[in-house]
C-alpha positions as a Markdown table, in Angstrom:
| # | Residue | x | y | z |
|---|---|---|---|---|
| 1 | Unk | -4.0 | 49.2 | -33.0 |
| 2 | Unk | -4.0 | 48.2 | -29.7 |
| 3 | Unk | -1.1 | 49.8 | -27.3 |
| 4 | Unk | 2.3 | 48.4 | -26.3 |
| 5 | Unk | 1.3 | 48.8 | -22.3 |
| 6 | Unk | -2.4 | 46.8 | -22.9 |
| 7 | Unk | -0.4 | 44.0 | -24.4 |
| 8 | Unk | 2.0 | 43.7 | -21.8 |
| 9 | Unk | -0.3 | 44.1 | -19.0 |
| 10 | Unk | -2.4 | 41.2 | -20.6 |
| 11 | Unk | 1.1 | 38.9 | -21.1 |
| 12 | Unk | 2.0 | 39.7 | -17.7 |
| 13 | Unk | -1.3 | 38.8 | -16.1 |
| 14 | Unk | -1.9 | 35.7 | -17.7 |
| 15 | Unk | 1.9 | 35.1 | -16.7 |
| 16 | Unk | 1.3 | 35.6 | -13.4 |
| 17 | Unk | -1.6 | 33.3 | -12.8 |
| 18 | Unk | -0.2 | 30.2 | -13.7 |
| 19 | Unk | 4.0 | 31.1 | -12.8 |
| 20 | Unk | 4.8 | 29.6 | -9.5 |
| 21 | Unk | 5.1 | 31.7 | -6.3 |
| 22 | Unk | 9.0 | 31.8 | -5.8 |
| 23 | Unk | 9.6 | 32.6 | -9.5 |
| 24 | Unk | 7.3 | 35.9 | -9.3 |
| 25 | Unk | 9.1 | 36.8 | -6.0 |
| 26 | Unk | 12.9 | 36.0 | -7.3 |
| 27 | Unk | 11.5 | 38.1 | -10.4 |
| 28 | Unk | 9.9 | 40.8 | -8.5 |
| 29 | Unk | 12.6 | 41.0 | -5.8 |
| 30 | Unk | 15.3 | 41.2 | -8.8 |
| 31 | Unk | 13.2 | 44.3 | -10.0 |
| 32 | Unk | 13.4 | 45.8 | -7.0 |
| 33 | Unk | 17.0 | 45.6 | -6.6 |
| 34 | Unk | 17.6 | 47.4 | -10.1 |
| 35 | Unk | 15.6 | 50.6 | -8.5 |
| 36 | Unk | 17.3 | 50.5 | -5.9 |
| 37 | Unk | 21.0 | 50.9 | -8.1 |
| 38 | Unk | 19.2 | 53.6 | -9.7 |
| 39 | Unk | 20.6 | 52.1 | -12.9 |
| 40 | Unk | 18.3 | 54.6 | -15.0 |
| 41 | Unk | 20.4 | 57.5 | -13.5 |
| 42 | Unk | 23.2 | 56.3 | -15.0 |
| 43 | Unk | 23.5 | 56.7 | -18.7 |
| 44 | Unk | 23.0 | 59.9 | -20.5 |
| 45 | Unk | 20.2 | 62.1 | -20.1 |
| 46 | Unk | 17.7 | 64.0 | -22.5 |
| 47 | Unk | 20.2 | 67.3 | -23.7 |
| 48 | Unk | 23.3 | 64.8 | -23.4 |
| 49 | Unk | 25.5 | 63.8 | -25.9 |
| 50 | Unk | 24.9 | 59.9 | -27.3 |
| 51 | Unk | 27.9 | 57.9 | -26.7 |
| 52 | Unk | 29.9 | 56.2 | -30.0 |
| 53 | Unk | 30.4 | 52.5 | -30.5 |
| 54 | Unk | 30.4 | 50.0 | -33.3 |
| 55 | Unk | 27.5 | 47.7 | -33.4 |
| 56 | Unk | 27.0 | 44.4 | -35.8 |
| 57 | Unk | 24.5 | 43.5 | -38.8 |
| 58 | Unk | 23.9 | 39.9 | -38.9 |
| 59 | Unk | 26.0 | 39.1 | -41.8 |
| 60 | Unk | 29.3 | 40.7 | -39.5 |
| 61 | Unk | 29.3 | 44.4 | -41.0 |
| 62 | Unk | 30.3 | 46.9 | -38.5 |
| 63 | Unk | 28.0 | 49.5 | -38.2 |
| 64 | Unk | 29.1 | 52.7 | -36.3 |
| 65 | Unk | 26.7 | 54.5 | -34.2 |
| 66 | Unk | 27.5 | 57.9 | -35.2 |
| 67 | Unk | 26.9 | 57.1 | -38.7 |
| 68 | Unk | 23.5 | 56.5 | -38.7 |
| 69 | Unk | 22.6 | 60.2 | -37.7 |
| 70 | Unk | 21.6 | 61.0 | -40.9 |
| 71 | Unk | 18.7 | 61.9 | -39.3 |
| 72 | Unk | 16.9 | 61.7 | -36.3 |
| 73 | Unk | 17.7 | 57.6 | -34.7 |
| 74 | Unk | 15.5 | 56.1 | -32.4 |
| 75 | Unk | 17.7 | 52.9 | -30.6 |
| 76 | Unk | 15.7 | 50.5 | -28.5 |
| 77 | Unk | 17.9 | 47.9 | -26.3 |
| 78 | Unk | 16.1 | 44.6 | -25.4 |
| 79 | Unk | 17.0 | 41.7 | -23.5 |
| 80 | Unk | 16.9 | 39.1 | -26.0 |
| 81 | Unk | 15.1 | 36.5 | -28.5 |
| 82 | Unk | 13.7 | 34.7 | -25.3 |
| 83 | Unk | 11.8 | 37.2 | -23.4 |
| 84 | Unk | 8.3 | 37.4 | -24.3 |
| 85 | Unk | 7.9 | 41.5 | -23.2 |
| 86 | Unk | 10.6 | 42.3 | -25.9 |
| 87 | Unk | 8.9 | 40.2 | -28.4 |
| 88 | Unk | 5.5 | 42.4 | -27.6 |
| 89 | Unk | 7.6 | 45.6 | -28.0 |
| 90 | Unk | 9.5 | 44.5 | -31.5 |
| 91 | Unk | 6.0 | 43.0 | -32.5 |
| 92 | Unk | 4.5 | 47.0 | -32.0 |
| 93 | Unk | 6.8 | 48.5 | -33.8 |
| 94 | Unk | 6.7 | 46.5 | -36.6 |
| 95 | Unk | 3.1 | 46.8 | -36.7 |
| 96 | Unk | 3.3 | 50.4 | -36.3 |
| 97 | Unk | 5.9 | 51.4 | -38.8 |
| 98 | Unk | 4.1 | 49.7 | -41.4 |
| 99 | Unk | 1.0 | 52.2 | -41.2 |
| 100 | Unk | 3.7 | 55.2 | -41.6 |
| 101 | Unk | 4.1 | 56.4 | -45.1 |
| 102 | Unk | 8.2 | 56.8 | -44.6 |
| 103 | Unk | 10.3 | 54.2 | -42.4 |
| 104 | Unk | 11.4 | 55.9 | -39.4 |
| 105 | Unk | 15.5 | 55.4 | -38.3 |
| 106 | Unk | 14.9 | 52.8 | -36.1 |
| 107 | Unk | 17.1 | 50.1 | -34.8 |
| 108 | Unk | 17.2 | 47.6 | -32.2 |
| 109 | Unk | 20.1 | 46.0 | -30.0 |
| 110 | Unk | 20.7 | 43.2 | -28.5 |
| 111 | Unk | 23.9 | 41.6 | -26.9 |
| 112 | Unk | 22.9 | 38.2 | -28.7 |
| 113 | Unk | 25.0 | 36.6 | -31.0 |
| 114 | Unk | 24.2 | 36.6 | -34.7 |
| 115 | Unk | 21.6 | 33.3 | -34.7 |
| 116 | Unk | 19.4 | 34.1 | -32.4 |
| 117 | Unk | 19.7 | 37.9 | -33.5 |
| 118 | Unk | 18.2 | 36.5 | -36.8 |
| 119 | Unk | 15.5 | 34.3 | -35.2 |
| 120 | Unk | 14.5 | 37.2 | -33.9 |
| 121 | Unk | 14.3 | 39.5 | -37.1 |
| 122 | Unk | 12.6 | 36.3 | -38.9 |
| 123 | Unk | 10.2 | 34.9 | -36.1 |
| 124 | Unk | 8.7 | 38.9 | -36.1 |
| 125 | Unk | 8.9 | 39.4 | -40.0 |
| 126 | Unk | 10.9 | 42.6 | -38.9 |
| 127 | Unk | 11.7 | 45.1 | -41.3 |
| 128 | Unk | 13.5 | 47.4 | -38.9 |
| 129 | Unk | 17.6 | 47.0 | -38.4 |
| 130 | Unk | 18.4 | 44.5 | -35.5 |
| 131 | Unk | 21.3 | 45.1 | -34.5 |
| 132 | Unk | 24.2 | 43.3 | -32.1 |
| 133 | Unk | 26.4 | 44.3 | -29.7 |
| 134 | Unk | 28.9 | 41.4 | -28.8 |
| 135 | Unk | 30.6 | 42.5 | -26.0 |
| 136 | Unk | 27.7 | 45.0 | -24.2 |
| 137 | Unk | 30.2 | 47.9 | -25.0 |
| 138 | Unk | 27.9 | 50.2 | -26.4 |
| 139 | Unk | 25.1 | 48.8 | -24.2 |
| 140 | Unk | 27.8 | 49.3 | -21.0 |
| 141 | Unk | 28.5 | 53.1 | -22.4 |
| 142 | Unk | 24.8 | 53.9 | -22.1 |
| 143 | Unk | 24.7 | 53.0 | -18.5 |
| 144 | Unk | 22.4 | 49.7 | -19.1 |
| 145 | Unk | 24.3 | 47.0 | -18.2 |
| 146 | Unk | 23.6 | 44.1 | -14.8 |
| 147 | Unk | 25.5 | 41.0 | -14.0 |
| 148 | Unk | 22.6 | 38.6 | -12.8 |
| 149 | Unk | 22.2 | 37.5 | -9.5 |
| 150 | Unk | 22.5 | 33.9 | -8.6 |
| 151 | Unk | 18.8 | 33.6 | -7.6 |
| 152 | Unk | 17.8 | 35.0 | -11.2 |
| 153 | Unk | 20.0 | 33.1 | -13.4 |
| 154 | Unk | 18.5 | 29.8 | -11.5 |
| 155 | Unk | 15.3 | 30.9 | -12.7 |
| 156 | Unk | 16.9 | 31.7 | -16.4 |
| 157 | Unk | 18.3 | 28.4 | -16.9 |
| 158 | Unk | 15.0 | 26.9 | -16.0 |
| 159 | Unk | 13.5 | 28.7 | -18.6 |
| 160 | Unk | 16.6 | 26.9 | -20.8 |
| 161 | Unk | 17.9 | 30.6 | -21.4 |
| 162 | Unk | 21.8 | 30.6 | -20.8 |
| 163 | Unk | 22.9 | 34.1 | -21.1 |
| 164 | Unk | 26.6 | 32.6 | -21.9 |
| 165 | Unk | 25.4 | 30.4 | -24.8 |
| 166 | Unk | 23.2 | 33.5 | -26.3 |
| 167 | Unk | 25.9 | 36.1 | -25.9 |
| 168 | Unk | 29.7 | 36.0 | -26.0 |
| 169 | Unk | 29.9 | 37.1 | -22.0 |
| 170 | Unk | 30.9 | 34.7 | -19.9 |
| 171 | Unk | 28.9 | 36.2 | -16.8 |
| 172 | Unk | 25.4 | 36.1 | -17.2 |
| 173 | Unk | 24.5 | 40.1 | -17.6 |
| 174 | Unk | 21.5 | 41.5 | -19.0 |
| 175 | Unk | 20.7 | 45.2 | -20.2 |
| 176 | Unk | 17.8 | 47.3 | -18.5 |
| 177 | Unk | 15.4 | 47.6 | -21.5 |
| 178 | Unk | 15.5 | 51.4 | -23.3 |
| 179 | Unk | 14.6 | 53.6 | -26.0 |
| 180 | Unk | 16.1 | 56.5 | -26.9 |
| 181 | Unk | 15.5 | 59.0 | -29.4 |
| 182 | Unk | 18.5 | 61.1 | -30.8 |
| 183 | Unk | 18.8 | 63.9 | -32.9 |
| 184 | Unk | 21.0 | 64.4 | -36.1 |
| 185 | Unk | 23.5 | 66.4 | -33.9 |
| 186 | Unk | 24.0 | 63.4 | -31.2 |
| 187 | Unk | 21.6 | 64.4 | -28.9 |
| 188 | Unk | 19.7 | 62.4 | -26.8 |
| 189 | Unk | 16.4 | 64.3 | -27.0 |
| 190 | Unk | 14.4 | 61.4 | -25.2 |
| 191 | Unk | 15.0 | 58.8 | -23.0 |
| 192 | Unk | 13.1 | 55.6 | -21.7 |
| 193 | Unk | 14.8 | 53.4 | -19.0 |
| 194 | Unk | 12.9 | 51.6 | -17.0 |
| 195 | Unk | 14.7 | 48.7 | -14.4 |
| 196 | Unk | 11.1 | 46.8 | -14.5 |
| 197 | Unk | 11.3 | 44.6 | -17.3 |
| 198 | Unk | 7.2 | 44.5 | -18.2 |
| 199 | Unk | 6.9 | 48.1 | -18.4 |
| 200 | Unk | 8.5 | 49.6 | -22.1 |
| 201 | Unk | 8.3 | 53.0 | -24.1 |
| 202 | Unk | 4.8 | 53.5 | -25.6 |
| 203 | Unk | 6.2 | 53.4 | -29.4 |
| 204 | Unk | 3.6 | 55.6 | -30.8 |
| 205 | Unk | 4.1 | 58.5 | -28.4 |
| 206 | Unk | 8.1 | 57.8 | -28.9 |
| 207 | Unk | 7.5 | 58.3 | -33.3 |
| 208 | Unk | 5.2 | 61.5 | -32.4 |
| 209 | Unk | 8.3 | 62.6 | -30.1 |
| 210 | Unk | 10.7 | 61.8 | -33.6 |
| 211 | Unk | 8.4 | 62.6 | -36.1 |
| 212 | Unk | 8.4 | 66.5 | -34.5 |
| 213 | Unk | 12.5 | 66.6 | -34.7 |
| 214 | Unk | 12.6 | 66.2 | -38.5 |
């Protein structure tokens, strides 16, 4: 199976030879920005308790966050149905859960509002959880959370992706793509945050990470 980094390097190259010049500048100049916030810094670290929050199924059932520490949880955040590098990472995970012989506790969240959470879990055949979080509260509590710029969101509704029609915010905001991995206790024992969008957890070396905690 071929990694989640070769995939996105390939999407991202092809991407870039055909994207017009300004849009890869807003793009990489919005990057930039996040690492200059430091926006990684700012939820919890590995040895860190997990913050609490109540997250969505797509059929409106609460879920708390707590209670799905029956064992170790790995949680990735992702921006949404419409970009293609969380597609790539969803699509790996899928793809790699399937070879294992028992289904990790994995789920992934999204701010997006139940339809386009489902697109998402039908478009990819997912068999993992995909979870919504309405509001960004729990996404907020983890340290995650932007309010785009103007520049960006010019560039977003280009794309015909209004962050105020997918989600219930009424600012366009986006969350810095994460994974984390926490134990049964509530501890984060692993933590990816990265404020550049293309680059994502390698899902096999985060399962070989979980798979050791059991």
């Amino acid at each position: 199976m071929a990694s989640l980094a070769q995939a996105l390097r390939e999407f991202k190259q092809t991407y870039e030879q055909s994207a017009p010049a300004e849009i890869l500048e807003t793009l990489s100049r919005n990057v930039s920005l996040l690492q200059q916030q430091r926006i990684h810094a700012k939820g919890p670290q590995v040895s860190e308790p997990m913050p609490n929050g109540t997250l969505f199924d797509n059929k409106g059932n609460a879920v708390n966050l707590h209670a799905l520490l029956q064992r170790p949880l790995i949680i990735t955040f992702f921006r949404g149905g419409w970009c293609p590098y969380c597609m790539l990472e969803l699509q790996t995970w899928e793809q790699l859960i399937n070879e294992q012989p028992l289904m990790p506790n994995l789920i992934a969240v999204s701010g997006e509002k139940q339809s386009f959470t489902e697109q998402v879990q039908q478009d990819n055949a997912l068999s993992f959880p995909v979870l919504i979080d309405p509001n960004f509260s729990v996404m907020e509590q983890f340290g995650l959370v932007y309010e785009v710029n103007d520049t960006l969101q010019q560039v977003l509704l280009k794309w015909g992706v209004d962050l105020t029609e997918r989600t219930a915010r009424k600012e366009f905001a986006l969350p810095i793509p994460a994974t984390y991995i926490i134990d049964s206790g509530g501890i984060v024992q692993y933590a990816f945050v990265e404020e550049d969008y293309t680059s994502r957890a390698e899902p096999s070396e985060v399962l070989a990470i979980y798979q050791r905690l059991k």
